[in-house]
N, C-alpha and C positions, 0 to 999 in steps of 0.2 A: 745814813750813819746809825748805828746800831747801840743802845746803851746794854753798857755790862754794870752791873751790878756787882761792886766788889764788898767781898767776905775774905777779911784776913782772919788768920787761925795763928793763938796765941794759947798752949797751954788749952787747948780746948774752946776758948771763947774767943768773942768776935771782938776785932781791936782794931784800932787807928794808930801808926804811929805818926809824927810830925817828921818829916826831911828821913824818914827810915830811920829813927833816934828808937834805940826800943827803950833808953829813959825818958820816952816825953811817948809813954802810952797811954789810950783812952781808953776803957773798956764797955763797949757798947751793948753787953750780954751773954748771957752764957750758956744759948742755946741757937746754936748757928743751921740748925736746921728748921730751925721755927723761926729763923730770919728769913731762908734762901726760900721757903714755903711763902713770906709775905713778899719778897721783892716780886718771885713769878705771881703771885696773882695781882698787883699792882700793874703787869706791863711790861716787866723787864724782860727784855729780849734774850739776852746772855747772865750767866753769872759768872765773873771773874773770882776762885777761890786763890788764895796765897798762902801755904803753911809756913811759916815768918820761922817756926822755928828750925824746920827743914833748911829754909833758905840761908841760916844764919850757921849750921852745925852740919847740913852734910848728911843729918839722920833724920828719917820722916819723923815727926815728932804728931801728927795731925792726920794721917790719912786714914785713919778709923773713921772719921768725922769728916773728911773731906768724901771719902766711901758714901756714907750715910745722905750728905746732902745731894749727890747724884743720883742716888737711888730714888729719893724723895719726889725731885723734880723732874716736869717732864721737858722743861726747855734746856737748851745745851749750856753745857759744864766747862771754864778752859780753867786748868789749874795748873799752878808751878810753888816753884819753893823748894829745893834742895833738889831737882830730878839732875842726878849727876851720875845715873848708870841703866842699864837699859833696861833691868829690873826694877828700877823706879817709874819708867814710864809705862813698862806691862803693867803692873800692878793698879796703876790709875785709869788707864785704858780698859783693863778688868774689871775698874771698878764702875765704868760705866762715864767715866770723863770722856769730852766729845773733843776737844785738844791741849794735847799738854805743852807745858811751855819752857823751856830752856834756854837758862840765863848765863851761869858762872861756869860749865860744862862743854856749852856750846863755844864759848871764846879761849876755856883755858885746855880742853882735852880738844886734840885736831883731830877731824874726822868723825867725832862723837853726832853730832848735827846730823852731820847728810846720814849717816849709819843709820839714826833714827828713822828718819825722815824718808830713806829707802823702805824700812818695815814696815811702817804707817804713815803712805804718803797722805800728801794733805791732812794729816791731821797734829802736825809737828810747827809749836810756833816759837821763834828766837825772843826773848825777853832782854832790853837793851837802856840799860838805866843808867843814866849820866848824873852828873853833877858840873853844871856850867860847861858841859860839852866831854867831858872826860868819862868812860863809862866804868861801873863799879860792880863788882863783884863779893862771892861771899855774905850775901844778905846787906849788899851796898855798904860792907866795910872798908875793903880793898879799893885803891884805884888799879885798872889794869893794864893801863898807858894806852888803852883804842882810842881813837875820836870815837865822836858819836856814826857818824856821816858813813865811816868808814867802817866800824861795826857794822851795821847796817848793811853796807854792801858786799862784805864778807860773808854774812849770815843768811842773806838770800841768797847767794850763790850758790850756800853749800844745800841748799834745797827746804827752805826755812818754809812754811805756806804764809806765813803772815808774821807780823813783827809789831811786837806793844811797845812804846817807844815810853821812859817817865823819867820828867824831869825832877832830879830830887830835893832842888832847894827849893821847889813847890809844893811839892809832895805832902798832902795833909794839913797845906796853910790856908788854901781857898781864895787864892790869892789872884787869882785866874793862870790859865795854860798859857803853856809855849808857843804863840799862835804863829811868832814867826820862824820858830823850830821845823815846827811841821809842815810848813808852804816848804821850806827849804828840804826836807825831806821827801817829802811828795815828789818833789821833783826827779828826784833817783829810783826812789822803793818803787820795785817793781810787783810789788804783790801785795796783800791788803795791810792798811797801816794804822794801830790801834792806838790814843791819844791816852798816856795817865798822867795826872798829877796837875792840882793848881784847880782842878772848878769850883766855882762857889756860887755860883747865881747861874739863872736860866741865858742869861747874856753870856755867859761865857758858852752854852752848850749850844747857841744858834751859830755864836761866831767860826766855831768848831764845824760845824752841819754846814755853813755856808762856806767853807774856804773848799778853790779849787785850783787845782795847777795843772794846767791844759789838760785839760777834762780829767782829771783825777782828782780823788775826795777822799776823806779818810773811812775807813769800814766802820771804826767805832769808837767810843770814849767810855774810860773807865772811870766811875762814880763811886765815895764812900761817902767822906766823911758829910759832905754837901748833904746829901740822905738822911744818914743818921741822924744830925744837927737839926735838921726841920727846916735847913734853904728852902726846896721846894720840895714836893710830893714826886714822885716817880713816876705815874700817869703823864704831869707835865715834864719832866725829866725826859720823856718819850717823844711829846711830841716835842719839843725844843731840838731834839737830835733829828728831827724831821724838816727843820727849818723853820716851824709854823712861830707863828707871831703872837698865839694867846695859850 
């Protein structure tokens, strides 16, 4: 299991919200390429970038800066946040992003998905954010009547390569993940399956590394606020997604 290092983009700096509330934000700095420059030398495998404001209005608000941090780094890039045309995903994939990710597009435009996902195969991931099973839209304003389960199996069909699944009344609390979410998801998702929301401790990032459902496991877990906060270091954030015990 792979940790992604998440960087949301607010206004240009790097930010945390609580449950996707963008009134209950943190702001952790305001220079997100001298962040995504210390997560890679620290360890981190991926970086998960989010343009929050993209994802809330529809207009990149952040990929000058989402640009900039791809450039920067040499390990891979998956970003989303408002990619709701297919000139939003050239544009990211030009700018050197290794997979983009689509959320409010891929469930409300039909045929958007696989269209992608034809262009640039395997590099197209479905983003599927729920709220106690119901998944949300619109920068998780919207509810958009899917289940989660069945998002999911919608999303892969249309040719998704991998799917970030986040629970949002965890989201940013540290309260720990959805652990029996994703046994129950593992069970369907046919392609790799990315864990967000709810870590706070290295226990939660082994429990995560050790769950498997007839030999399926998750590809990886996405990490903020636990990081920023000083839960633990990101060297051990690494190995914990590996299973190890120290």
């Amino acid at each position: 299991m792979d940790l992604f290092a998440a960087i949301d983009l607010r206004d240009g700096r790097c930010v945390r919200l609580a449950q996707g509330d963008f009134g209950r934000e943190t702001v952790y700095g305001h220079d997100p390429v001298h962040r995504a420059l210390a997560f890679e030398a620290a360890g981190a495998k991926w970086l998960h970038v989010v343009d929050l404001d993209a994802a809330r209005t529809g207009k990149a608000g952040n990929r000058a800066v989402v640009a900039d941090i791809a450039a920067a780094v040499k390990i891979p890039v998956q970003a989303g946040g408002g990619v709701r045309s297919e000139t939003d995903a050239e544009e990211l994939f030009g700018a050197g992003v290794e997979r983009v990710i689509v959320g409010t597009a891929a469930l409300c435009q039909p045929g958007f998905l696989s269209g992608l996902a034809g262009r640039w195969p395997g590099r197209v991931a479905a983003g599927v954010d729920h709220f106690n099973g119901e998944v949300r839209v619109k920068g998780w304003a919207e509810g958009s009547g899917h289940k989660v389960a069945d998002a999911v199996a919608e999303l892969t069909a249309a040719g998704a390569a991998a799917v970030v699944v986040t629970e949002i009344s965890r989201d940013g609390l540290m309260v720990g993940p959805d652990v029996a979410g994703y046994r129950a998801l593992l069970e369907v998702c046919a392609v790799p399956l990315i864990a967000s929301g709810g870590v706070g401790s290295l226990e939660h990032l082994r429990k995560l590394a050790w769950l498997r459902v007839s030999g399926h496991r998750l590809a990886g877990v996405i990490v903020g606020r636990a990081i920023y906060e000083g839960r633990f270091s990101v060297p051990d954030a690494v190995a914990a997604t590996r299973g190890m015990l120290s």
